[in-house]
N, C-alpha and C positions, 0 to 999 in steps of 0.2 A: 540755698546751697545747690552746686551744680551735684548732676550724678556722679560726674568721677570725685567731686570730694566727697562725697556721702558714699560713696566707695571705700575712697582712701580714710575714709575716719570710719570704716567696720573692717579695715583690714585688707581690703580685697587689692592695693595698688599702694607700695611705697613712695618716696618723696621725691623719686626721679619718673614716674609716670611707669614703671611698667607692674607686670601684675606678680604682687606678693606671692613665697612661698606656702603661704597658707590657703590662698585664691587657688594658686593648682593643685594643690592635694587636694581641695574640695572637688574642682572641677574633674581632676582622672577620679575622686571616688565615685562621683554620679556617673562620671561614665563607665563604671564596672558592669558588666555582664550582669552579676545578684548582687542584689545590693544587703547591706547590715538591716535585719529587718527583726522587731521585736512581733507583728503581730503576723506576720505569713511563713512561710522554710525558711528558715536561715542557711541558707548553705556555707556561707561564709566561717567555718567553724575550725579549720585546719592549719593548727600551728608550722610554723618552719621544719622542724626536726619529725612531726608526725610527717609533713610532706615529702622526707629525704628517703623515710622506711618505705612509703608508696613509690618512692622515684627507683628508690632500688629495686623493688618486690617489679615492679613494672619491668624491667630489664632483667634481672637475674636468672630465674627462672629455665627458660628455654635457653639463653645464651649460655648455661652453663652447662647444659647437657647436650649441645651440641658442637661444643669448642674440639674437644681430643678429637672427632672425626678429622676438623680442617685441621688442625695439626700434622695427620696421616698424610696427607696433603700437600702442606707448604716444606712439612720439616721441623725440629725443633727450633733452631734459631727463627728461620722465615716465620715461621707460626708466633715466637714471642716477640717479636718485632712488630709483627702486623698486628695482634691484641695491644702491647702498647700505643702503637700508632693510630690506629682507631679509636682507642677510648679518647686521647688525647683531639682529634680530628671529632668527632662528637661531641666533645664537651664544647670547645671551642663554638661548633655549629650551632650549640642548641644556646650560649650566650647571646647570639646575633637575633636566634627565636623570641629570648626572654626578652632580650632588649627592647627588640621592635614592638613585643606583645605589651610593654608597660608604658610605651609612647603611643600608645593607639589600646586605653585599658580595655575597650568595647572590643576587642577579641577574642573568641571566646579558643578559636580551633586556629589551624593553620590557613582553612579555607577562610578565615574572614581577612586573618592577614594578604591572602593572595587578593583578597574584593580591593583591598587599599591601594596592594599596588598592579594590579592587572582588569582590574573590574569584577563585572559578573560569571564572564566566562573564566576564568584563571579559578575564581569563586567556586564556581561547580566543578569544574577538573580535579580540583585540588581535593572538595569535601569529596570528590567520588573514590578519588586513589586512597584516602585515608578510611574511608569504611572500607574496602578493597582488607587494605592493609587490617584493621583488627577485627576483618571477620577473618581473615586468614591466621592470623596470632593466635585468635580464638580456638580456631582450628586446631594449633597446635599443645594448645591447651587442653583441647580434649582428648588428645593425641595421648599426650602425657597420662593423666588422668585412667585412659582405658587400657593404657598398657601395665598401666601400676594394678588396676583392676585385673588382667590378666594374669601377671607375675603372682600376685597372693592368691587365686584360687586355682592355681595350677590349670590356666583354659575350659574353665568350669561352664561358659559358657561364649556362645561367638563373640568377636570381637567388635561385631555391628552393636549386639545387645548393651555392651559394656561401653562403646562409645556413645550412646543413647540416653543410659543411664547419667552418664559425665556431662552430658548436654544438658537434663535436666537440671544435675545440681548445680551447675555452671550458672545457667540462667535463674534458677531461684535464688543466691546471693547475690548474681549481678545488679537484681534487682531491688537493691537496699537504693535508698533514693540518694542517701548523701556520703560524699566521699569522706568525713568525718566519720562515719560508722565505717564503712568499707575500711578505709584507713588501719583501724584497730584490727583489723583482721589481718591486714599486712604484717603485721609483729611478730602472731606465729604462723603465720604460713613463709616468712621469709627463714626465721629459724629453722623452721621443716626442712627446707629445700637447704640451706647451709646446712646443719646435722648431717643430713642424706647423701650429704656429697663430701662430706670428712669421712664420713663412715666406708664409702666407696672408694677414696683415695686409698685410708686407711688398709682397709681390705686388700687393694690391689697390689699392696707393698710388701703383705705375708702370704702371697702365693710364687712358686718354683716359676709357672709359665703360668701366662693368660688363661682365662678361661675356658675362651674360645677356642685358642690352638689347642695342635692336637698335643695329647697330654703324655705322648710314647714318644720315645725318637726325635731325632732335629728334625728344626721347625723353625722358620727364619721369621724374628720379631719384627721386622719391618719398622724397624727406628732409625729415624739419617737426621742428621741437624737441616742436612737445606735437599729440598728435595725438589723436582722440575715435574711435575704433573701432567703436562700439557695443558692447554688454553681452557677447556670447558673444567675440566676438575678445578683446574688453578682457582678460575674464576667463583666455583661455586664456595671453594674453602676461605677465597678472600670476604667473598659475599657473605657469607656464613658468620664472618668473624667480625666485620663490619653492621652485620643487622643485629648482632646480638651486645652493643650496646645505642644502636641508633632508633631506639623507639623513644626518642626523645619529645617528638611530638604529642606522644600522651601526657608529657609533663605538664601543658599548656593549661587541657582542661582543670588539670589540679592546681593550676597558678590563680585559676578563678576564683575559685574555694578556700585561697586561702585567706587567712585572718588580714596579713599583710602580703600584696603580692611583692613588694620590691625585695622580700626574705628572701626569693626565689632561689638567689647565687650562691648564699649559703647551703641550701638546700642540695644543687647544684654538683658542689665540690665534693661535700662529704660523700656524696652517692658514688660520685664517678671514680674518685681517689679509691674506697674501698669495692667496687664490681671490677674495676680492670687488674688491681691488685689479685682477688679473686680468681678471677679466671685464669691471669697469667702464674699460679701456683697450681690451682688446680687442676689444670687441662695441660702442665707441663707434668704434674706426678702421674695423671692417670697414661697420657702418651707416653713417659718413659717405660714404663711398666708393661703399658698390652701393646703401645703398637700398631700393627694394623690388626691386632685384634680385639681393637676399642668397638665396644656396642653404640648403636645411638636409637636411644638417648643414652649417654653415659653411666645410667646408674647399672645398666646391665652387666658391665664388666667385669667384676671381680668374682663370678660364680652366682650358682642358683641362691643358696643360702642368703648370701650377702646383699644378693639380689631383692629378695623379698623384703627381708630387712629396711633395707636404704628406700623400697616402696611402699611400704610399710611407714614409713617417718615423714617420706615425701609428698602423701599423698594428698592430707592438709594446704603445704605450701602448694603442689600443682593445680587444686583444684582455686584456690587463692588467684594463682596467675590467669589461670583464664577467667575468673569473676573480674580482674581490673581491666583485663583487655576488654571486655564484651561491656563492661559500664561507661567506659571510657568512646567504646563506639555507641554506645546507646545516649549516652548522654550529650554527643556530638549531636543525634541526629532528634534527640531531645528539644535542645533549646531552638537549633533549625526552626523546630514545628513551632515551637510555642513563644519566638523572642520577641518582646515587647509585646506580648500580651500577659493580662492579669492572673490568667491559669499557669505562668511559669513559677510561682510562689505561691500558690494558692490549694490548700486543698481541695481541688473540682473533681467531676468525675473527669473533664478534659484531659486535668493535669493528670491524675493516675492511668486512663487509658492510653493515653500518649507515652506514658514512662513503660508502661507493662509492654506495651505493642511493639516498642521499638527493641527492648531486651528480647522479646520472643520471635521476632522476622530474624533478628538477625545473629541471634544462639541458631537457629532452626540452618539456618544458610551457614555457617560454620559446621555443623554439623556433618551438610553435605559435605562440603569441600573438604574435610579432615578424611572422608570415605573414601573419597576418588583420588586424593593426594597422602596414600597414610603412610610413607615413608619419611620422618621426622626431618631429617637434616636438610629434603630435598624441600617439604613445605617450607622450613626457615628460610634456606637458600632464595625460592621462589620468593617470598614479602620482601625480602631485604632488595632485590632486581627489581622486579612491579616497581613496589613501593616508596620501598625505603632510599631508594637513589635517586627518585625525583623528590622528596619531601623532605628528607634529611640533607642533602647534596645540594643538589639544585637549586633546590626553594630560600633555604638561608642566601648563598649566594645572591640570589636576584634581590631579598628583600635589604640586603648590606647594599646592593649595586643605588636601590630605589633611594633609600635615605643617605649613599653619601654621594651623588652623581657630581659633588662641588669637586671632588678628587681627582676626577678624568684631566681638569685644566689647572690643577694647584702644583705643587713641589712635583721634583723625579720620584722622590719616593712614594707620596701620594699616588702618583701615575703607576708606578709598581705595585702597591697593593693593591688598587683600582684592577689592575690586569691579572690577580693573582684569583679575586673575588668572579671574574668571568671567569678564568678556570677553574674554579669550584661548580661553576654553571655546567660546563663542557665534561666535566668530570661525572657528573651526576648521570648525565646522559649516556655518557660512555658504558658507564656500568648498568641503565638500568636495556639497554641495548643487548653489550656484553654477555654480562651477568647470565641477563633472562634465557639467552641463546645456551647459555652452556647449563643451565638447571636443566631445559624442553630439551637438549641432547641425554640427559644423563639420566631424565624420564621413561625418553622412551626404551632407551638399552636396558634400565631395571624392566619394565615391563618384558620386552624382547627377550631377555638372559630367564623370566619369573623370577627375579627377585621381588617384584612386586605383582600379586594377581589382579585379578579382575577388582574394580571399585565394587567396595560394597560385599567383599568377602569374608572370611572369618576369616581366614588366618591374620595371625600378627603380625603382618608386613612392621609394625614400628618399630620394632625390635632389630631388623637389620641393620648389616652395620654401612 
């Protein structure tokens, strides 16, 4: 008997010569990243629906304490427009991700997709902007973190010490090996962060005037539905509203982990349908209410009291958010080290030094940069420019461009979507151009005005609004 019918009689090729649906599901599951393994880590452990509370906790977080700022910004209408429009424009992006990641299973990151379709140099660009991107998340994760630290010990100690302390415990959870345990953690730390922020809402709606304003005499709330900012504000509040649900690309490495990655869409939809819903209710009651006297991070708003409180409940989910960002870039640079070697599954001293080494270079390197950048909305601002406009933006379009280039010479309409997917290219660039110019203006004038002091001081810079 020939090999293809000794083939076709275990399955491997039906009775027209091409290869059974059983033969590729075998073949994408050898080619997964970690494989089902009963005698090494199984990393493979993460249902769909556990995946959708990490997909959320991964997004939620920081995008929600920093939405009512660019509200300030754009306006009511413009600001609910631009939250729907984005989450919609994200979801979308990150379908093209999933896609491409389950036709090519051996992806682990966004940087291997770039190896497929640009080589090694697209390879490296790409893994560098994406550690960029979640040491900087990271950042603001500990951002969060030390300012909640602040608010409940009434400044009880500098705010370096307190961001220090939030690095440490950052990277101690980060460093849980598999995203099945971390996972479970996302449940209540996403609960924290939602409570924190009902309670914030809540609060902002039984007070006369904001908290911030002054509390005598008229005092104009700075509420408009459409407002004209000019170019560097416009920019930072668009950027702002667009990075806080565009960290899609951490979804990737959890697309490894899971039990089934094709569950991925599911997972997907439920996340993005409920974070953009979210935001666009809660970054509309807390900007009705203060205005341009919204705090950022948003939980500051509604008074000391309320303040502690909401920090108080939050502080579980904050510290939560920056364990997934800081695992998600460790585990990037993870498999980096160790892929297609036996120490990726194995408990070695290789494999744990490599895991511990990579949570603690680059918690430590967050750290920094949360110091020198510790005004909240301008760090987010910043990843989403850098970042998130060539990775989110850019990056989909070119890998849509790579797997349908039959469309350039098929139908008109072909031809038009074809032209619409390089404007998503052009787009990405735009903003991360844009964008980046009007954060480094809006930088330096906080510094210039001391809104923000010297890197690496005590005061609370995060708390500004």
């Amino acid at each position: 008997m020939h090999d293809k019918e000794q083939a076709e009689a275990h399955g491997a090729y039906d009775s027209s010569g091409h290869a059974s649906p059983r033969s590729l599901a075998a073949e994408s599951e050898e080619a997964e990243v970690f494989q089902k393994t009963d005698s090494g880590v199984n990393f493979r452990k993460v249902g769909w629906f556990n995946a959708t509370v990490i997909f959320i906790k991964i997004l939620f977080a920081t995008g929600v304490l920093s939405m009512p700022s660019a509200l300030y910004s754009l306006g009511a209408v413009g600001g609910a427009i631009s939250i729907v429009a984005w989450g919609a424009f994200n979801t979308y992006c990150f379908v093209i991700l999933g896609n491409f990641r389950n036709r090519h299973p051996h992806c682990h990151s966004v940087a291997d997709m770039a190896e497929v379709a640009g080589g090694i140099v697209a390879k490296e660009a790409t893994g560098l902007l994406f550690i960029i991107a979640y040491v900087l998340v990271t950042g603001s994760g500990i951002i969060g973190v030390s300012t909640a630290l602040n608010a409940l010990s009434h400044h009880a100690a500098c705010t370096v010490w307190w961001s220090f302390i939030a690095t440490v415990v950052i990277v101690a959870t980060a460093s849980i090996r598999k995203l099945e345990h971390v996972g479970w953690l996302s449940y209540v730390g996403f609960l924290s962060i939602y409570i924190a922020v009902l309670i914030v809402v809540i609060g902002v709606t039984t007070r006369d005037r904001p908290a911030a304003a002054p509390q005598e005499g008229p005092y104009d709330l700075g509420y408009v539905n459409i407002n004209n900012p000019g170019f560097a504000a416009g920019m930072v509040a668009s950027c702002t509203i667009f990075v806080s649900s565009a960290g899609t690309s951490a979804f990737l490495p959890v697309i490894s982990e899971m039990k089934n990655p094709k569950d991925y869409k599911k997972a997907l939809y439920l996340c993005m349908a409920l974070v953009t819903a979210s935001y666009l209710a809660f970054s509309l009651v807390v900007y009705r209410w203060c205005g341009m006297w919204v705090a950022s991070p948003s939980l500051g708003s509604a008074g000391q009291t309320i303040k502690m409180v909401s920090y108080g409940v939050a502080l579980i989910g904050l510290i939560v958010s920056g364990t997934l960002y800081l695992h998600v870039g460790a585990k990037y640079v993870f498999v980096r080290i160790l892929a297609n070697s036996r120490h990726l599954q194995a408990n070695t001293f290789i494999h744990w030094g490599t895991w511990l080494g990579s949570t603690i270079i680059l918690g430590a390197l967050a750290f920094i940069l949360a110091s020198a950048i510790p005004i909240f909305n301008y760090l987010i601002a910043l990843v989403g420019s850098v970042c998130f406009a060539p990775l989110a933006m850019s990056l989909p379009g070119w890998l849509w461009l790579y797997d349908h280039g039959h469309y350039r010479k098929g139908s008109l309409v072909q031809k038009v979507v074809y032209l619409l997917h390089i404007g998503l290219v052009l787009l990405g660039l735009f903003f991360c151009v844009g964008a980046t110019y009007g954060v480094v203006m809006q930088i330096i004038e906080a510094y210039d005005t001391g809104l923000i002091g010297s890197a690496f001081s005590c005061a609370d810079n995060s708390a500004s609004s």
